[in-house]
C-alpha positions as CSV (number, residue, x, y, z in Angstrom):
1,X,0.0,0.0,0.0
2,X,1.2,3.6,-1.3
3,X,2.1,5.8,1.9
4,X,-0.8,8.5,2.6
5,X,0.2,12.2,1.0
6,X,-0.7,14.9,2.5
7,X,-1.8,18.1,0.8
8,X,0.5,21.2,1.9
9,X,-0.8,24.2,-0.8
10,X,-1.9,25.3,-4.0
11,X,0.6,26.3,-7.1
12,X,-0.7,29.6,-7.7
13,X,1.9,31.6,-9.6
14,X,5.3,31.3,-11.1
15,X,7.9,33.8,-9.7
16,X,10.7,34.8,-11.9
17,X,11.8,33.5,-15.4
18,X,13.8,30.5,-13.8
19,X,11.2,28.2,-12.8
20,X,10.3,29.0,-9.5
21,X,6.7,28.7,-8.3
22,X,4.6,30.3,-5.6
23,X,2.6,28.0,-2.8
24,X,-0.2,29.2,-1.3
25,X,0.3,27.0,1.8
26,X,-2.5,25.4,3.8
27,X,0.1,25.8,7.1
28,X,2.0,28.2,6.3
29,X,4.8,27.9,9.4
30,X,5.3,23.9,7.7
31,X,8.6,22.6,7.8
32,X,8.1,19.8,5.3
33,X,9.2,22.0,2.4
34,X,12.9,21.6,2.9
35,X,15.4,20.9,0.1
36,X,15.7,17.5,-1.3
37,X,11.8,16.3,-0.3
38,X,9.9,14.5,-2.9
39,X,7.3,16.8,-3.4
40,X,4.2,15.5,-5.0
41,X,1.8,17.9,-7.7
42,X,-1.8,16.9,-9.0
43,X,-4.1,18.3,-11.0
44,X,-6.8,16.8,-12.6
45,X,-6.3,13.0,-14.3
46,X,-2.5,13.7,-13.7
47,X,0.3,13.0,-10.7
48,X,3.6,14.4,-11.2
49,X,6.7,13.4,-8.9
50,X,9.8,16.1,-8.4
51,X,12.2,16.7,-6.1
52,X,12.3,19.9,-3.8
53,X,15.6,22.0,-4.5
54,X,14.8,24.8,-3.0
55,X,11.9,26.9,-1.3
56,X,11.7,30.3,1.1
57,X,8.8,31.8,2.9
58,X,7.5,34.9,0.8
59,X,5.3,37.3,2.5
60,X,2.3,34.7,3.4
61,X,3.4,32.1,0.7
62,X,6.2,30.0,-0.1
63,X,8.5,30.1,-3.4
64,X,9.6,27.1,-4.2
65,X,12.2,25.8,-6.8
66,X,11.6,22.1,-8.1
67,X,15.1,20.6,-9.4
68,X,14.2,19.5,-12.9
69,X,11.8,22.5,-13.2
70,X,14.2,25.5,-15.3
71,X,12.2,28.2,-17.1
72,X,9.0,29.5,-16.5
73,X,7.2,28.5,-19.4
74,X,7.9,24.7,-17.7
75,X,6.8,26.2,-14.2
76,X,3.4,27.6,-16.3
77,X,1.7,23.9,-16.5
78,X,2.0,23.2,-13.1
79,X,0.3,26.5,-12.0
80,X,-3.4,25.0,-10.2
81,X,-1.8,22.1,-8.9
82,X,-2.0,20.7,-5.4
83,X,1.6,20.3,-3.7
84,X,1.5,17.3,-1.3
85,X,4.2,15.0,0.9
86,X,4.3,11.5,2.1
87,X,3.2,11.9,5.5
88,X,6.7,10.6,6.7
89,X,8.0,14.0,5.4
90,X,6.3,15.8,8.4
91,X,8.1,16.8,11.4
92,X,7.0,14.5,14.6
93,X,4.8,16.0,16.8
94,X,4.7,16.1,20.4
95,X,2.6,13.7,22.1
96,X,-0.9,15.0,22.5
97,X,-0.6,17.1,19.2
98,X,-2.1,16.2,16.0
99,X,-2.1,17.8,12.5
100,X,-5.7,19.1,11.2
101,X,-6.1,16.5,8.3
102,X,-5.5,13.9,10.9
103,X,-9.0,14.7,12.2
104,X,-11.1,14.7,8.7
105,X,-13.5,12.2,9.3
106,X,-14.2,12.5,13.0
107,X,-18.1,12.8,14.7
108,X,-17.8,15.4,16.8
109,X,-20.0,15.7,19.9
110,X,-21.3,18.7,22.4
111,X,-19.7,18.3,26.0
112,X,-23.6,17.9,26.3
113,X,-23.3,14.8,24.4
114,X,-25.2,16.4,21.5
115,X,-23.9,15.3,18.0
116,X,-23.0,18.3,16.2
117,X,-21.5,16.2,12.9
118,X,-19.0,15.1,10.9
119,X,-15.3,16.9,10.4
120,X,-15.5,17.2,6.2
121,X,-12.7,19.2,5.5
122,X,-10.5,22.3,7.8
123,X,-10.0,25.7,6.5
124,X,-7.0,27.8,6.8
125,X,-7.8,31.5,7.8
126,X,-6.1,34.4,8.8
127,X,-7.1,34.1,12.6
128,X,-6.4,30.5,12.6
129,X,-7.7,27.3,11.2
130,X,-11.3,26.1,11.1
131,X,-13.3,22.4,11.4
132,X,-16.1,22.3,8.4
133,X,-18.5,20.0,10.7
134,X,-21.5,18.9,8.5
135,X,-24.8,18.1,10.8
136,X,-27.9,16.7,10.0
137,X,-29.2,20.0,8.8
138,X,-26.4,22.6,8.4
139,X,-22.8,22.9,8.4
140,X,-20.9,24.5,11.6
141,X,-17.3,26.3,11.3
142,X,-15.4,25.1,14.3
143,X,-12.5,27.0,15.2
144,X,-9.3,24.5,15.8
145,X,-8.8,26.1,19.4
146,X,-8.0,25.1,22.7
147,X,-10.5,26.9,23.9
148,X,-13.2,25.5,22.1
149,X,-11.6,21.6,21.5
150,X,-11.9,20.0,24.8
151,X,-11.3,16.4,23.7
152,X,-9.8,14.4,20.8
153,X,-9.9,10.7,20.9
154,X,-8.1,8.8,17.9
155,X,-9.2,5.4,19.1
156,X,-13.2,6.3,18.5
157,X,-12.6,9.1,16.0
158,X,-14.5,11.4,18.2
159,X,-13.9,15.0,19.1
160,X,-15.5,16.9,21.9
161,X,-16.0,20.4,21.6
162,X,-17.0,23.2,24.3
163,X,-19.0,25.8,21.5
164,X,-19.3,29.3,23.3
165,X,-23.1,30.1,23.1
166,X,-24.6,31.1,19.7
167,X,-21.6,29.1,18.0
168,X,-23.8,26.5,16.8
169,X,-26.5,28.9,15.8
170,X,-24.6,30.5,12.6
């Protein structure tokens, strides 16, 4: 069995004339995007493979530099693509930390005991990253806070959340 990817940004730009591309990234303080990482690109019906030479933060994105990538009418077709890494290519967490995508999937309960839904996707945002939860009848945004998270259990696939009143009612 292939090794899970994960999905870091979106291609959206070249930079330059030499083939470097710009990464709008999903974390944008990610440490997988260091030099020599197999790097991963798909668009639609295709999966390309390339090797990370180089890459820099850039205001809130990243430019990166793939090694057989040279001129930026090569860099063009790539532009729309979805840069991803084998999940070993993340940095190990802490124990008790988890990354975001690691939680797609989960039923997430009330502290009441009320199921609110299902975890369908997270959403990076400027004041931090959000849970799409999709109930019975309407979707919540969650914000991925301590504040609000009182409980994820990887064993049941089950988060707990503590929504400050009205939360549940936008």
């Amino acid at each position: 069995m292939a090794e899970p990817l994960v999905p870091l940004g979106e291609i959206v730009a070249t930079h330059g004339l030499l083939g470097w591309l710009k990464l709008n990234p999903f974390n944008p303080e990610t440490k997988a995007l260091a030099t020599g990482v197999e790097v991963f690109l798909d668009q639609p019906g295709n999966q390309s493979v390339h090797e990370l030479e180089a890459s820099k933060p850039h205001k809130h994105q990243w430019l990166i530099k793939l090694r057989d990538l040279n001129s930026i009418d090569a860099a063009e077709s790539y532009l729309g693509s979805t840069l991803s890494v084998a999940e070993t290519a993340l940095e190990v967490l802490a124990p008790g930390q988890y990354y975001h995508y690691q939680v797609i999937g989960f039923e997430v309960f009330a502290v009441s005991g009320e199921r609110i839904g299902t975890i369908a996707s997270t959403m990076p945002t400027a004041g931090g990253e959000l849970y799409l939860v999709t109930g019975p009848t309407k979707e919540h945004l969650i914000p991925a806070v301590k504040e609000i998270i009182e409980n994820v259990d990887f064993t049941e696939r089950k988060m707990t959340i503590n929504p400050p009143a009205g939360l549940l009612d936008l």
